[in-house]
C-alpha positions, 0 to 999 in steps of 0.5 A: 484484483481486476481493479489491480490488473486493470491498473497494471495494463493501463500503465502498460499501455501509458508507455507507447504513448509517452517514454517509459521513464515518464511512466515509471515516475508518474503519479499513477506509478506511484499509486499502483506501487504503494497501493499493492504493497499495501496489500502486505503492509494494511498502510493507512495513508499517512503512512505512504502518502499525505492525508492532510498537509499543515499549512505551509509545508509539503508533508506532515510531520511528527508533532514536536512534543517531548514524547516524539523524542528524536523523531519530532519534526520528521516525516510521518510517511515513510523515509528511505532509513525505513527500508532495509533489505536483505539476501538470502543468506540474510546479509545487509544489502545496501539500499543502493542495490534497488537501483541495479538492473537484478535488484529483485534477485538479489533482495530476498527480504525487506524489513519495513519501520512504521513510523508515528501512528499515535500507539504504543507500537510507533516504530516496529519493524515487519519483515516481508519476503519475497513471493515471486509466486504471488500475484504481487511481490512485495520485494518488487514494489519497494525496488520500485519506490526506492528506485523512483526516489533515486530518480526524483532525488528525494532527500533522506529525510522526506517522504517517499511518496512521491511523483513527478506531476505533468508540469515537471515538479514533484508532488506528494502523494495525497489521499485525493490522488489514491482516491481517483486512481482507484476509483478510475481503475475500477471503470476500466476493470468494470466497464459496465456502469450496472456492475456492483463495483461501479454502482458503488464505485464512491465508497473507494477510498484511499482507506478501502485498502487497508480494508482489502488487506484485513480481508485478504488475510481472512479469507487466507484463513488468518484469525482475527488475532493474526490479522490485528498483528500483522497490520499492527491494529487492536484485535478489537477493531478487526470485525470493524474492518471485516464488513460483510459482502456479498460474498461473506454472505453466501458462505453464511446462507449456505452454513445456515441452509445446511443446518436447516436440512440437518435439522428436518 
């Protein structure tokens, strides 16, 4: 969370130094959106961004194979279609409504498609509502990506993950930019180089948030049966993700203490 907030001042400040449409559509924009709301939707990176691009093209797509039926030769990452908002009286709002000035009162939900992800489950549909209470809502991150495309005029078809570089042009995002971001995120919350998170600061990855997300649902008390749902993982692979922390740690010393004292 530090790491977040840390994000969040800085881009704050990026904005008395250059406009704040700059800002909006920057590369560090864009990251701190998709990275956010990754915290609701445990997204690897191919599904916001671009983890490794075939030769010759802008972004990868889906194999063109008969059983990737209409969806062959798309994008892999995120398009415009797979974000559809609702009121709160559950009526379909048009996608145009994230570009008006009150878009996020009046959106309460968002129904998100995942798109290819080589499983049975390609193309199920989560539903987020909003959570103005929280530290981030997810209504408001994607107002934002569909703003910032609209911006950037992204075609339909193309990925949403996307940015515009300090030449002028549009790039992808990429692994490698969610990897630096994060990682520079980290020495602002933690400036001093001795601090846990910087002595390990090389092991933030763009995958460390798909982890961050498994384990903010875990210590929000979900089993790891609600986990696998709701990042639409294998309930297998969930303890693969659960990594013991300092912090898991303790918890289980303290459980362990306790059973020695009952047991004197």
């Amino acid at each position: 969370m530090p790491m977040f907030v840390a994000l969040k001042y800085y881009l704050a400040a990026k904005r008395d130094s250059v406009t704040s449409l700059q800002t909006f559509l920057s590369k560090e924009y864009a990251c701190y959106d998709w990275t956010r709301l990754g915290l609701f939707t445990g997204s690897r990176i191919s599904e916001y961004g671009q983890s490794k691009i075939p030769s010759g093209q802008r972004y990868a797509s889906v194999p063109l194979t008969p059983d990737a039926g209409i969806w062959a030769g798309t994008s892999i990452a995120f398009i415009a279609s797979d974000f559809t908002f609702y009121d709160n009286r559950a009526r379909l709002l048009p996608a145009a409504t994230c570009r008006r000035s009150d878009a996020t009162d009046r959106i309460e939900e968002v129904h998100i498609r995942y798109r290819y992800d080589k499983s049975r489950d390609n193309f199920t549909v989560r539903k987020y509502c909003r959570q103005p209470s929280a530290p981030f809502d997810p209504i408001i991150a994607c107002v934002n990506i569909l703003r910032r495309a609209h911006l950037l005029s992204i075609p339909p078809h193309e990925p949403l993950g996307q940015f515009r570089n300090l030449q002028g042009g549009i790039d992808c995002l990429r692994a490698t930019h969610v990897t630096s971001i994060m990682r520079m995120a980290c020495r602002l919350a933690y400036p001093n180089p001795a601090h846990y998170m910087r002595i390990h600061e090389s092991r933030i990855v763009a995958h460390s948030n798909r982890v961050t997300a498994a384990c903010c649902l875990k210590a929000g008390g979900a089993t790891d049966e609600e986990i696998a749902f709701r990042l639409r993982w294998k309930p297998g692979s969930v303890p693969t993700y659960l990594r013991e922390c300092f912090h898991g740690i303790g918890k289980i010393m303290s459980l362990a203490i306790q059973g020695a004292m009952l047991s004197t």
